[in-house]
Every structure is written in C-alpha cells, then in structure tokens.
N, C-alpha and C positions, 0 to 999 in steps of 0.2 A: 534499516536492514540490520540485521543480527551478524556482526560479526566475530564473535567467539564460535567457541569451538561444538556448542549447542546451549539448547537452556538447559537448564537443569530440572532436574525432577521438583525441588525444592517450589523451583519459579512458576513452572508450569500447576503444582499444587494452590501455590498461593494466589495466581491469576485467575483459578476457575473455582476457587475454595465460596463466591457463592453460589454457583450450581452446583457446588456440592452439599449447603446447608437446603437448600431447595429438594436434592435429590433425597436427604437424609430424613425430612420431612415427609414427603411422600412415602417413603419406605417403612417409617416407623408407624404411621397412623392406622395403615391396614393390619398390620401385625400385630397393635395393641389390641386393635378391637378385634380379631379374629382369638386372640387369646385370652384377653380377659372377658371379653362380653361374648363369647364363644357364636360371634357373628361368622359361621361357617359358611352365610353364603357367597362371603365376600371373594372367595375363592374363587377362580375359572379357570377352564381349559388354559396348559400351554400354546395347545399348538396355532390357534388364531394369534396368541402373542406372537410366537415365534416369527407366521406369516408376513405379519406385520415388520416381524423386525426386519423379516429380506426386503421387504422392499423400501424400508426404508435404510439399506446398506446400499441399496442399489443408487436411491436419487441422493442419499448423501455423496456416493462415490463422484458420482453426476457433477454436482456442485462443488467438490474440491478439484476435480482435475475442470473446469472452467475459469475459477478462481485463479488457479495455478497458470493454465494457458493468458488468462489478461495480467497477469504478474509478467510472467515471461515476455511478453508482447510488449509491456512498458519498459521493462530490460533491456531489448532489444532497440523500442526506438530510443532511447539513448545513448544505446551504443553506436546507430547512426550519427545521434548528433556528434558526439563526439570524435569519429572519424572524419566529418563534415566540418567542421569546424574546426579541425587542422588542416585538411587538404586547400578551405577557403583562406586562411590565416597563411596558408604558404604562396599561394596564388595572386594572394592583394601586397605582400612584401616584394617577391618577387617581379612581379607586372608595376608594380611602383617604385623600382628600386633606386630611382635619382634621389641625389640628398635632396633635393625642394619640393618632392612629396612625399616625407617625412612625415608631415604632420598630417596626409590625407591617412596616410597606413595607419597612425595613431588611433585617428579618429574613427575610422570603420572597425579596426580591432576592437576600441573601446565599447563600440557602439552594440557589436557585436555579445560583449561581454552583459552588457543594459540586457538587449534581448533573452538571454541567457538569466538573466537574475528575473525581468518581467516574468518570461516562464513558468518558472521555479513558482513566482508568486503564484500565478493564477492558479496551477495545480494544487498548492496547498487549499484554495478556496475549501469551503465547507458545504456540505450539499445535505442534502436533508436525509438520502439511501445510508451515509455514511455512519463508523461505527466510534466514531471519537468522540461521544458524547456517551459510548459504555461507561460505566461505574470500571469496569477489570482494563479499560485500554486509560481511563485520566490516569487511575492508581499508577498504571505502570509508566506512564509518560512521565512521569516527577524521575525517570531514573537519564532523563537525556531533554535535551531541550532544542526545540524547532524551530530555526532562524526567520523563519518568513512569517512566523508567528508572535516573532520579539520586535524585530527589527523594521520599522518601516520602510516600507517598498521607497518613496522618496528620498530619504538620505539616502538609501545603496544606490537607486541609481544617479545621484548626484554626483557619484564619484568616477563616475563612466561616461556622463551627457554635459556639451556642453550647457550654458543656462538656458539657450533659445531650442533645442534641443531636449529640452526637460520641461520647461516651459509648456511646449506643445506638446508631448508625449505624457504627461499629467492630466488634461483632457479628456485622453481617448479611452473609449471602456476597454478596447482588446487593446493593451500595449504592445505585446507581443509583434503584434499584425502591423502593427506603425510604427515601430523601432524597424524590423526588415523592410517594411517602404521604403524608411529613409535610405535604409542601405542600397536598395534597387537606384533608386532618385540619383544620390551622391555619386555610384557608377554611371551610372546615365549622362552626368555632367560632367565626367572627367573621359568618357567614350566623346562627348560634343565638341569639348577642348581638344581632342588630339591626344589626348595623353594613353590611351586606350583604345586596341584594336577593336574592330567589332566580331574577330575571333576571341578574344581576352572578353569582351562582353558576353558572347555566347557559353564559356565555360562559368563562369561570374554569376550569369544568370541561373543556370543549372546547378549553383550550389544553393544559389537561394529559393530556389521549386522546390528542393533538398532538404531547404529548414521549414520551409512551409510544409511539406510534405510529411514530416512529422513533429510538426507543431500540430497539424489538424490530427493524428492518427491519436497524441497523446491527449487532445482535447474530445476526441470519441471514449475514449476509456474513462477521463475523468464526466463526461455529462451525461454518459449511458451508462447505469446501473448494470452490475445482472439483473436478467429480467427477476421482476418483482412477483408474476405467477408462479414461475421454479423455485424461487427462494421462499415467498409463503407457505408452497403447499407443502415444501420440505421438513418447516418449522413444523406446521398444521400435524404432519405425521409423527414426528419425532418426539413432540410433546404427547402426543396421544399414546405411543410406545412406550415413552420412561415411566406415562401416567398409570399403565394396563400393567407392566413388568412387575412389580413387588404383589399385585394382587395373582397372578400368573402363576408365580414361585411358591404362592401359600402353602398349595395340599402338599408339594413333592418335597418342603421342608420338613412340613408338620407329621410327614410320615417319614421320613430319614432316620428319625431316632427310634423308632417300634422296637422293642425286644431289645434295647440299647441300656447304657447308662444318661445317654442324654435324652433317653425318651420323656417328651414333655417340655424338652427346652430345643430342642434343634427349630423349632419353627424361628426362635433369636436366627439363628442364620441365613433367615430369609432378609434381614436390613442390610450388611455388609455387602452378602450379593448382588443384593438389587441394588444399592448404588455402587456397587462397582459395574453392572453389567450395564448400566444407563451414563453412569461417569463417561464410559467409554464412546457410548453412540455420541451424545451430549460434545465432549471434546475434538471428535473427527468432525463437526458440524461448526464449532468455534474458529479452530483452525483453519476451516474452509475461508469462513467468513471472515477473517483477520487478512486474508488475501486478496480479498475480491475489489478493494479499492486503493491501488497501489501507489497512489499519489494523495494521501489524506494525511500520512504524518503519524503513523503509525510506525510502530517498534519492526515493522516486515514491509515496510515500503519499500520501492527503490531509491535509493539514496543519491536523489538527484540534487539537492546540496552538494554534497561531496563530490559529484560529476562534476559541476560547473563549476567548482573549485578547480580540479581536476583540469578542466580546461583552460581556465584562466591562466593557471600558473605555466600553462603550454604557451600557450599564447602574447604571453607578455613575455614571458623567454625567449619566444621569435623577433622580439622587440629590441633584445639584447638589454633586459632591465634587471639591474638587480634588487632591488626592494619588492622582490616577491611575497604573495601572501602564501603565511603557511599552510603546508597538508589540512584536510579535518582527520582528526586521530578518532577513535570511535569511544563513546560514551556510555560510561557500563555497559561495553560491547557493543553498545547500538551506534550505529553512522547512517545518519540523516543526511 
C-alpha cells in the first residue's frame, strides 16, 4: 500500500514510460508515412475512432471500479480479522486467567500469531492471472521489499510453534486450515478438563468460524481471478483504439494549419496527441489492473504484513510482554 501522500507525476511517468515508447511508436509511423510518402489513405474518419473510444471508457470504467470493489473487500476482511483476533485474544486471557494456564494462553496466542503469518504466506503465493512478473511492477518492487518473499515460511513460524507443533503443521498443504484446528482441538481439551464452560466453548468457537470465515473469503480473491473474458476483451478494445487514434487524428491535423504559418507542419501534432490521448485510456486501464489482485505484493496491496504486525504486537501486550516487535514503518512510502 502507498502510504505517502500520493505518487508523483514523476513516478507514475517513469512506471508507464514503456507504454509510452510503445504509444510514441505507433503514433510516429502513420505520420511519417502520411507525410513523407504522402500515404493519404492512411487517414480515417474520427467518428468510428471516437465510437470506439466510448466504449471503451465504458468497459475500462467496468473494470476499475471491480478492481477497486475486490481491493476494498480484501481491506475489509482484514479488518475483520483484526477485530477477531483481539476480541479472541481477550477471551482466551480472560477465560484462562489462573496462573497454571499461563502457559495454555501463551500457547494459543502464539499459535494464533503462526496462523496469522501461514496466512500472510499463502496469499503472497503467485498465481499465473497475476501482474508481478510486469517489467513496470519488478522495476518498481526494488523500491520496498516483501517479507514472505525473503523470509521462510519455516523459521517465522518456528518462533510461534512449539517443535511438535511445527513438525506437523510443515506437512499440511493449507497451513492456515491446521494451525486453527489445532486451535479448535487445544479448546476442545481444556472444555474436557473442566477448565472451560461449554458457554466459553461456544463463544471460542464462533471466533474461530470467524477466522475461518475469512480466511476462505480472502482465499476466493486470491484464487478467482477477474474474470478473464472482461479483462481480455477490455485489452482486445483498448489496444485496437490506441492502434486506430493516431491514424483518426491525420486529416484534422494535417488540415489545422491551412492558410496558417504552420501550414504543412501541423500534421507534427498529430504524435504528441495521439499519445497523450491513448497515454490516458492506456493508464486508467493499468491502474485498474494494478488493483485487481490485492494480495500478490504489489506497491497497492493491502498491507497485510503490516496488519499482523499490527496484531502481534496487540496481542503480546495482552500477554504483558515487553520485548515487543517493532511497528513496520513504510518503505519509500510503500507498507507491505
């Protein structure tokens, strides 16, 4: 996530600077040849361009405010968790509050924390719809660096699982899913013992439907794409738009300057145009797609790092610990 105060013209120049050598390409080649080799039939009507272009403002709009809606939706189930995962962290202190289950409270907080880091991993996974293998999103990655990407999933949660506990939970393909078993399981056997109402069970339980509840929601966003028919045919238009634009703009250049001092050179301002007017469709199409997969580790992710930092340090505080880990601070603006 971007947390300055926006990008800058600068950045966003230097992030799309090669659809801009792309756009400047296209734009020169008709213009050369319409001027120099007086290929005048290269010319066409605006108003089929134009046509084109509503509708493709229309399915681009489509496609960022979706984009934007499963951004928002990952935002929020994190904001679940993190409400969840205090309310559960106060619940298992308090409902264990003798000093001789000290060390169950430890251990489920801790475990809790594993779950919480499993998480984290799996949504970094890499999926093939994904845009982190762009030329413009590696460039810009070298400005901040993604934990689940450096750090092995094994030592983090080494520091949270006991051995037999890590042991087993190394194993399973979905860790997530068997880190809260255990949690269920360990309540389960301290409800057997006495130690645990089976009212305190029933609240206990429903935090954990809770984390399962969106554990599955943010695992529907990370393994369902946008559909790939919307997003193709989007592409399929928008390239066929910026392609038709500079040949569109010929005649109404090449006649701007009549009876002028620039008569005979104003058709030059058919390249500037056209990629500025394709710059523009080109970039509201970019920034769509930079949203549409909000758990990939990108510079507009939700900075779900930084949450379960965020919680940890809540959480161990309930613990009355003080060798807390510190804040994440954000990274050339960016907090992962």
């Amino acid at each position: 996530m971007h947390a300055g105060k926006k990008y800058t013209f600068f950045e966003f120049i230097l992030w799309t600077r090669r659809d801009l050598y792309r756009l400047a390409i296209l734009a020169i080649i008709p213009t050369v040849l319409y001027h120099f080799c007086n290929f005048t039939f290269l010319s066409i009507s605006w108003v089929p361009v134009a046509l084109l272009g509503t509708a493709v403002s229309f399915i681009i709009s489509f496609k960022n405010n979706a984009s934007y809606a499963r951004l928002w939706e990952a935002r929020q189930i994190y904001g679940g968790i993190i409400n969840g995962s205090r309310a559960f962290g106060v619940m298992i202190r308090d409902f264990l509050s003798s000093k001789d289950k000290k060390y169950d409270v430890q251990v489920i907080f801790y475990r809790h924390l594993a779950w919480l880091t499993a998480l984290r991993y799996q949504l970094r996974e890499t999926r093939a719809w994904e845009n982190m293998d762009d030329l413009r999103n590696i460039e810009y990655a070298r400005n901040y660096h993604t934990a689940e990407k450096i750090d092995k999933l094994e030592d983090v949660l080494a520091k949270y699982l006991s051995a037999d506990d890590l042991t087993y939970i190394v194993t399973k393909k979905n860790k997530a899913t068997q880190l809260m078993a255990l949690q269920s399981k360990h309540i389960n056997q301290l409800v057997a013992a006495g130690v645990l109402s089976e009212l305190q069970l029933q609240s206990l339980q429903n935090a954990i439907t809770g984390f399962y509840d969106n554990q599955g929601k943010a695992e529907r966003i990370k393994n369902f794409p946008y559909p790939r028919h919307f997003s193709s045919i989007a592409t399929i238009m928008l390239n066929l738009f910026v392609f038709l634009v500079p040949y569109g703009l010929l005649n109404d250049f090449n006649k701007l300057g009549t009876g002028t001092l620039i008569e005979g050179y104003s058709i030059w301002l058919n390249i500037p145009f056209a990629i500025l007017l394709t710059w523009v469709f080109n970039s509201l199409d970019v920034v769509g797609e930079s949203s549409t997969n909000p758990f990939e580790g990108s510079a507009n992710d939700v900075p779900i790092t930084n949450i379960s930092r965020t919680i940890e340090i809540d959480m161990r505080d309930m613990l009355d610990e003080t060798d807390l880990p510190p804040a994440i601070t954000p990274e050339n603006n960016i907090l992962m």
